[in-house]
Structures are given as C-alpha cells and as structure tokens.
C-alpha positions as CSV (number, residue, x, y, z in Angstrom):
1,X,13.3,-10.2,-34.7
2,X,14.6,-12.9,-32.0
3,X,17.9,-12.7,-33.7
4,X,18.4,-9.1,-33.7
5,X,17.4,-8.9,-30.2
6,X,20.3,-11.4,-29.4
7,X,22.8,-9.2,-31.4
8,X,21.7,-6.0,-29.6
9,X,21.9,-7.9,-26.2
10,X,25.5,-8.7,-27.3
11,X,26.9,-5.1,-28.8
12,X,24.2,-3.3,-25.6
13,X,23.9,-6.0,-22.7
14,X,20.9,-5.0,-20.4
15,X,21.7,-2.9,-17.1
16,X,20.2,-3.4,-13.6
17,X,18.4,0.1,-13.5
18,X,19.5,0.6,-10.0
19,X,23.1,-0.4,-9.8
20,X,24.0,-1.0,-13.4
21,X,25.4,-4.1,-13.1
22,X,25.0,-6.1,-16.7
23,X,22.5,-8.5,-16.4
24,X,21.3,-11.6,-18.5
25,X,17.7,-9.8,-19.2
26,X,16.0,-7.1,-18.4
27,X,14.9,-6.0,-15.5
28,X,16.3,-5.9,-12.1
29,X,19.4,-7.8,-10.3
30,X,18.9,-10.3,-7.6
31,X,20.8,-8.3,-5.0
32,X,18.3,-5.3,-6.0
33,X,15.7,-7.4,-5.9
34,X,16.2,-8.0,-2.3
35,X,17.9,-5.0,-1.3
36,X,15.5,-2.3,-2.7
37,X,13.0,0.0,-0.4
38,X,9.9,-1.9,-1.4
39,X,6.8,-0.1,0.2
40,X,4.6,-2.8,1.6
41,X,1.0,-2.4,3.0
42,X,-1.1,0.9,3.6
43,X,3.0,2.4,3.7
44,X,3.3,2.1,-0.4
45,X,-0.1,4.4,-0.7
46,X,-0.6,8.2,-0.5
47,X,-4.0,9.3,0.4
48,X,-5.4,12.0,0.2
49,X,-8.8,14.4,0.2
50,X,-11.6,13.5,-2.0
51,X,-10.4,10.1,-2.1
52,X,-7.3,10.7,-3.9
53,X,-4.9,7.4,-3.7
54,X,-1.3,6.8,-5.3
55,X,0.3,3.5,-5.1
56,X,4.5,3.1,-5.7
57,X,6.3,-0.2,-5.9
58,X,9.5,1.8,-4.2
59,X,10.1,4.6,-1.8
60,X,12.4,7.6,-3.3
61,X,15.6,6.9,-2.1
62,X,19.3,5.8,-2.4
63,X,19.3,3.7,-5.8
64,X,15.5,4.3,-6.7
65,X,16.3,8.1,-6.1
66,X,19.4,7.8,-8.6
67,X,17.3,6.1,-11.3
68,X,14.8,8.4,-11.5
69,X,16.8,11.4,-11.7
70,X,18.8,9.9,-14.4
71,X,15.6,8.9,-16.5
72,X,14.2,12.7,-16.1
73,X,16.7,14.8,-16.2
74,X,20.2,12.4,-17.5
75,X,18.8,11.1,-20.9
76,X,18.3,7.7,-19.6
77,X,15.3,7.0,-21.4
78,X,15.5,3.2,-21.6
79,X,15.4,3.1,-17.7
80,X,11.7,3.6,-18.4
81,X,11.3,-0.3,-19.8
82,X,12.2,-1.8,-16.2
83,X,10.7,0.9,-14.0
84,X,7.3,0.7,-15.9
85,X,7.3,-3.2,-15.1
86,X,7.2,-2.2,-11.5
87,X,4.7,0.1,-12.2
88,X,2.4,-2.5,-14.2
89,X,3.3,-4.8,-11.4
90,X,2.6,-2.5,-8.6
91,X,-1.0,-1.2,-10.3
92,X,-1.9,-4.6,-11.1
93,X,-1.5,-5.7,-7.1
94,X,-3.3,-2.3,-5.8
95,X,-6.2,-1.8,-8.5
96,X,-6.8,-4.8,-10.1
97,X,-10.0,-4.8,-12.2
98,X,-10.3,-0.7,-10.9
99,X,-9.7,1.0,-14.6
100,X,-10.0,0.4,-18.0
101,X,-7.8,3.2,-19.9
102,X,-4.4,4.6,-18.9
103,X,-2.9,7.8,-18.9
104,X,0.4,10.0,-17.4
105,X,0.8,12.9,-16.2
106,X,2.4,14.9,-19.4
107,X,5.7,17.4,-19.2
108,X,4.9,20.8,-20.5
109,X,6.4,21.6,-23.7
110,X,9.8,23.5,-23.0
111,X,10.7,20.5,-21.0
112,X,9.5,18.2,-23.6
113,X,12.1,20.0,-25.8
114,X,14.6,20.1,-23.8
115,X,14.3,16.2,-23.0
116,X,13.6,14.8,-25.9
117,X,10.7,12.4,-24.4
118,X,8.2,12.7,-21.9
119,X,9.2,10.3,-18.9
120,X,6.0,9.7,-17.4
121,X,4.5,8.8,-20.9
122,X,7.5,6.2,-21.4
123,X,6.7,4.7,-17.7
124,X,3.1,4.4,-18.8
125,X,3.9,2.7,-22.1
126,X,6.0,0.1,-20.5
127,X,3.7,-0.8,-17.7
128,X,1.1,-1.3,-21.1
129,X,3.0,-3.8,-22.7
130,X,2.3,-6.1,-19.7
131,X,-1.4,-6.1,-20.5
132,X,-1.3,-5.6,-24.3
133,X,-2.6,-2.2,-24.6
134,X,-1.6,1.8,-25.1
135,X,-2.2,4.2,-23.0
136,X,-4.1,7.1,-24.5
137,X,-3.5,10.9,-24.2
138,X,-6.0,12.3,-22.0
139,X,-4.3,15.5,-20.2
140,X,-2.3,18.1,-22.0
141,X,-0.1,20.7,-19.8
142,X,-0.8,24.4,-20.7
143,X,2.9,25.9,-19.6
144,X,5.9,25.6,-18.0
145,X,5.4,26.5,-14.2
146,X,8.4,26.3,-12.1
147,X,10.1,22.7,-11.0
148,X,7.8,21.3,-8.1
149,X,10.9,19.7,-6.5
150,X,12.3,23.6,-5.8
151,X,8.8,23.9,-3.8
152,X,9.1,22.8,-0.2
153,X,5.6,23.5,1.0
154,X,2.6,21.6,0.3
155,X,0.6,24.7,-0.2
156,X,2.8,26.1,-2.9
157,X,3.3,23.1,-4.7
158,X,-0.7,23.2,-5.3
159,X,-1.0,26.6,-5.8
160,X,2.0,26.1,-8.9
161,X,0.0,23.3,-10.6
162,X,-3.1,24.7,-9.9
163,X,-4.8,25.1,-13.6
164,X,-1.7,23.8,-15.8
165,X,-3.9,20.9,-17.0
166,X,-6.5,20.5,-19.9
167,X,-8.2,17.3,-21.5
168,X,-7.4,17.8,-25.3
169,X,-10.6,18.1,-27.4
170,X,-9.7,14.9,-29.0
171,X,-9.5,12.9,-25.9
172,X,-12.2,11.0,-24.1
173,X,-13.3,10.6,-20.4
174,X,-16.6,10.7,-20.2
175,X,-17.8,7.2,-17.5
176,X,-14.2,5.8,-18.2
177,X,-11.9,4.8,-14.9
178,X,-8.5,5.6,-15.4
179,X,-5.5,4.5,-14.2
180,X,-2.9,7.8,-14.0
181,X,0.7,7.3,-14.6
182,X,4.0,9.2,-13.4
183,X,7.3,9.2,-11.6
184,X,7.4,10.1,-8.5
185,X,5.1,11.1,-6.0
186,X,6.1,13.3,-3.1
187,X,2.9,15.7,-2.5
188,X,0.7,14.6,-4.4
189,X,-0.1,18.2,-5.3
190,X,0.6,17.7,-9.4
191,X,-1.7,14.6,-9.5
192,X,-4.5,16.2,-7.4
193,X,-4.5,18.6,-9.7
194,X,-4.3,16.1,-12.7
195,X,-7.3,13.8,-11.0
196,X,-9.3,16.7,-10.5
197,X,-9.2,17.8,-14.3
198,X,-10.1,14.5,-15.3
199,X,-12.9,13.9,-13.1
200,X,-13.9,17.4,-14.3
201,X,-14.5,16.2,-17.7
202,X,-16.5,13.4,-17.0
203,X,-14.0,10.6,-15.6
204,X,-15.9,8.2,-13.5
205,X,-12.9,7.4,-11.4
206,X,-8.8,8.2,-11.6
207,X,-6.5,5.7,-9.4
208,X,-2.9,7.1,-9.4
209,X,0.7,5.0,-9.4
210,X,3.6,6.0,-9.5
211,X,7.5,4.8,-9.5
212,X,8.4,5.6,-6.3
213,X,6.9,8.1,-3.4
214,X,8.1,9.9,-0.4
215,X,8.4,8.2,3.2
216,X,5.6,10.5,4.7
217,X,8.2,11.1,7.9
218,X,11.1,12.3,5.2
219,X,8.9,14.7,3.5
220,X,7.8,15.9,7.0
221,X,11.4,16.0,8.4
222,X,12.2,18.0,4.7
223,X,9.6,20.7,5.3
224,X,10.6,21.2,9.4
225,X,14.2,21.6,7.7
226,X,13.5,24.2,5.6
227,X,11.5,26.1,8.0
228,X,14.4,26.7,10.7
C-alpha cells in the first residue's frame, strides 16, 4: 500500500488546498500556514439562540473562500482530505470530550446528482480518520430548496430551511451528543434548523463545526449592502 502511495504521489503530487502549490505531503503549505485567516478566541465561534454554537478553523475569505467553492461546486473533491483535518483539528480544540457520534449536514438529492458527492459528508469523513471512527448518517434532506447563498436576510434563510430535514428511520439519536459537520457557516440558519431536528428526535446535545464562517461585521456590512 506504502508503495502505491509513493507512485501516486509521483504521477499526482499533493496540492496546498489554498494556493496549489505542490507540496511534499498533504496538507497545507508553510506560507498558508502562516498567512491564512485563522479565527482565534470567542471570534472562531457563532452563537446563537437555544444555545446553538459553530466553531471554524478559518474565516470565509480570499484563499479559504476559493477552496470551498471549488470543493462544492468545481469537482474538487479531494480538497475535502486537508480541509477535514482542520476541521478534526478545530472540533478537537473547541469540544473535546463534548460528543461521541458524528454527522453533516447532507445535500438534497438533485444536488447530490449533479455533484457527484456530498461535500459536507467528505469533510466529515476526513476529520474521522483523525480519531479512527465513521461518521454515521443521522439527517436526510427532504428537497431541493433554493441556494441559501442567493438569500441575503437572515430571516429568509430560516424560513428556506425551515422543515427540509428528517432523521432516517434507520438512524439513531436517542441520549447521543453529536458533533455536526459542514462547510461553511454564514447564518447559521441551515444548522439551526439541522440542530433542532436532531435534538427533536432525542439527541442529548448537537455542537456544530464547520470549515470556515463569516466575519460577523462582513455579513453585517453584506446585508446593509443589499438593502440600499
């Protein structure tokens, strides 16, 4: 396996997610590593009511912005291997020894068709090869309700996800703390919504992480744009 690794590595070097630059293993550059919008503090957490928290390694900008577009809607699906070791990284700092099962929020299927893979899923099986587990299917997505990102205000972003999640039947929540996975968090409307439905079927407790989230004052500035 070591040797066909080394081949592939040869024919399919690794890439720096963020500025592409081959690399000698995978992950991120050193010049990303120090020139990246790391959140740090209360700053890299999105409260909310209820007690709803997200943590996020990055902020969604510049060369974070890039790779996530290109890993949802680019068919960059290997992006997910590096990003989801920020994510285990990140969830392993914030919530520690704060859930015991892992999840993501799930596409809905014409997007799954049209993409080929979910992205949030891939993010949350990357962060899980860090501790040796699989994340388990625990929300399903009933339609396809329009893009959230074409949704400026906060209202109407809750109002669009609003019922577009189910547990499957097969699933279990019942006194289990879960850790919820997906790619960016501006919002927070879509994983409200998500934490509610799981804490509806029984979950004891749902901490969120994502890739990357808004800068509170950038979603702000957003929304006063769009208004004049």
């Amino acid at each position: 396996m070591k040797a066909l690794d080394t081949i592939l590595d040869l024919l399919f070097p690794p890439k720096c997610p963020f500025c592409r630059r081959v690399v000698d293993h995978t992950g991120i550059c050193g010049a990303c590593e120090k020139a990246l919008p790391w959140t740090e503090g209360e700053a890299g957490l999105h409260k909310g009511a209820g007690g709803f928290i997200c943590a996020a390694p990055l902020f969604y900008e510049g060369t974070v912005r890039e790779a996530l577009l290109r890993l949802k809607f680019h068919g960059e699906s290997h992006l997910a291997g590096p990003l989801g070791m920020l994510v285990a990284r990140c969830a392993a700092e914030q919530f520690s020894g704060n859930f015991d099962v892992v999840t993501w929020v799930p596409v809905g299927p014409k997007r799954l068709r049209e993409r080929g893979y979910d992205q949030a899923r891939l993010l949350a099986e990357a962060a899980c090869q860090a501790w040796e587990i699989r994340p388990e299917r625990l929300l399903e997505k009933m339609g396809d309700n329009p893009a959230q990102s074409g949704l400026g205000d906060s209202d109407a972003r809750r109002a669009n996800v609003l019922g577009m999640y189910t547990v499957p039947s097969a699933a279990r929540t019942e006194g289990r703390r879960i850790l919820l996975v997906d790619d960016i968090c501006t919002t927070g409307a879509t994983l409200t919504e998500c934490v509610r439905t799981l804490k509806d079927d029984g979950a004891t407790s749902v901490v969120c992480v994502a890739a990357a989230l808004t800068q509170p004052q950038k979603e702000a500035a957003k929304k006063q744009a769009k208004k004049c």
